[in-house]
C-alpha positions in Angstrom: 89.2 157.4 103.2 88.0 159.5 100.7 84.3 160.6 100.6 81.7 158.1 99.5 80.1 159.4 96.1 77.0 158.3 94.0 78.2 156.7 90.9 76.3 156.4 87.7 77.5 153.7 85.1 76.4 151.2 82.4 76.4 147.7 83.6 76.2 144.2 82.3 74.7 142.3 84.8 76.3 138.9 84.4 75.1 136.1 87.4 71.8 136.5 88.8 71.0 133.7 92.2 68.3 133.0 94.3 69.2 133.3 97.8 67.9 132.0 101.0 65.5 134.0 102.6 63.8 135.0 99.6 66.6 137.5 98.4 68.9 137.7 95.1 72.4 137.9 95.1 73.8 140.0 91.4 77.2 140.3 90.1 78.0 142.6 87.2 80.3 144.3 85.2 81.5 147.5 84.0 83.3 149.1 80.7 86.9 149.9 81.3 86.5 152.7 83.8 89.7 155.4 84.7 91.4 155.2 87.9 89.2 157.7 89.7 85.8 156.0 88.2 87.3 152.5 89.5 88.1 154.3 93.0 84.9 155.5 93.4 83.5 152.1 92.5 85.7 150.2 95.0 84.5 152.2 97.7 81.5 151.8 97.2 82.5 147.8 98.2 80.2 146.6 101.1 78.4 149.8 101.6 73.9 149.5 101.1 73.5 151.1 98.5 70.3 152.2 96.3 69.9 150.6 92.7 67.9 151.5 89.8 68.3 149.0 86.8 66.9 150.1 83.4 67.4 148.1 80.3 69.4 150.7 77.8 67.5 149.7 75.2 64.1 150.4 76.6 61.1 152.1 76.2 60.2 155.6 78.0 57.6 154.3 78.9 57.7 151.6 81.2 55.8 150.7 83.9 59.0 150.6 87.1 58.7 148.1 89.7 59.3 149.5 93.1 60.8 147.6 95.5 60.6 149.4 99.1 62.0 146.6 101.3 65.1 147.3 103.9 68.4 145.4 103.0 67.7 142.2 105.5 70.6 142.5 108.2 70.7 138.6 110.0 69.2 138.8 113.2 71.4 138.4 116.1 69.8 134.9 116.5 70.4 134.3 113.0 74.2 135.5 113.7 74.6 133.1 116.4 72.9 130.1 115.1 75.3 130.3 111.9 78.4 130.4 114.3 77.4 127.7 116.2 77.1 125.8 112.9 80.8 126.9 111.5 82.0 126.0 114.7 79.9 122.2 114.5 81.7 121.6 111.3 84.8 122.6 112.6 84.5 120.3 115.4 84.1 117.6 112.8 80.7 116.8 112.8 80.8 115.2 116.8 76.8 114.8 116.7 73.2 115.7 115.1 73.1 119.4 114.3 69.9 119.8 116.2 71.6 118.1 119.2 74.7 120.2 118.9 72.5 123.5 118.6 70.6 122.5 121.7 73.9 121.5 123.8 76.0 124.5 122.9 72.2 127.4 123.6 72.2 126.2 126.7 75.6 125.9 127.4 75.3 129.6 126.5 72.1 130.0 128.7 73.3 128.7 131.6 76.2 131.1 131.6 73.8 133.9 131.5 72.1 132.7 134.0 75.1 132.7 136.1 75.8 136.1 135.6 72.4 137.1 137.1 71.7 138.0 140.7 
């Protein structure tokens, strides 16, 4: 893989979305961009990177909101409750999704607790 540049482009962005947890999720686009400007884009896919969005038809001199907050990674909790949850809708639904949590954690707890001393 090549190395991972900054890029700087005009974009339009087109779909703004509330997300849970209080984030936003963005899609944009760009102009027609040449094969190493579209490279340099695509590997830039999945990657944290840093954004600054400024209208092009602003003033100078605006006030810039700064926003300081780290990129929210799901807890490992988080990680495991939504797997549980993939795998309760692929199991069809078999009971309450509160019931299923509880029944599966300690399914998982108890095997821990086998694997103590």
């Amino acid at each position: 893989m090549s190395k991972i540049r900054p890029v700087e482009v005009k974009i339009n962005i087109s779909r703004v979305s509330a997300r849970s947890g209080g984030s936003i999720g963005a899609s944009f686009s760009t102009p027609m961009l040449e094969k190493e400007e579209r490279n340099a884009m695509l590997d830039l896919h999945d990657i944290d990177c840093k954004a600054f969005f400024v209208p092009l038809n602003s003033d100078e001199n605006i006030d810039i909101i700064k926003i300081d907050s780290d990129l929210h990674k799901k807890t490992q909790s988080e990680r495991i409750r939504g797997c549980l949850y993939r795998l309760w809708e692929q199991d069809k639904k078999p009971c309450e999704w509160e019931i299923y949590y509880k029944n599966k954690t300690e399914m998982i707890i108890e095997w821990i607790k086998g694997k103590l001393d």
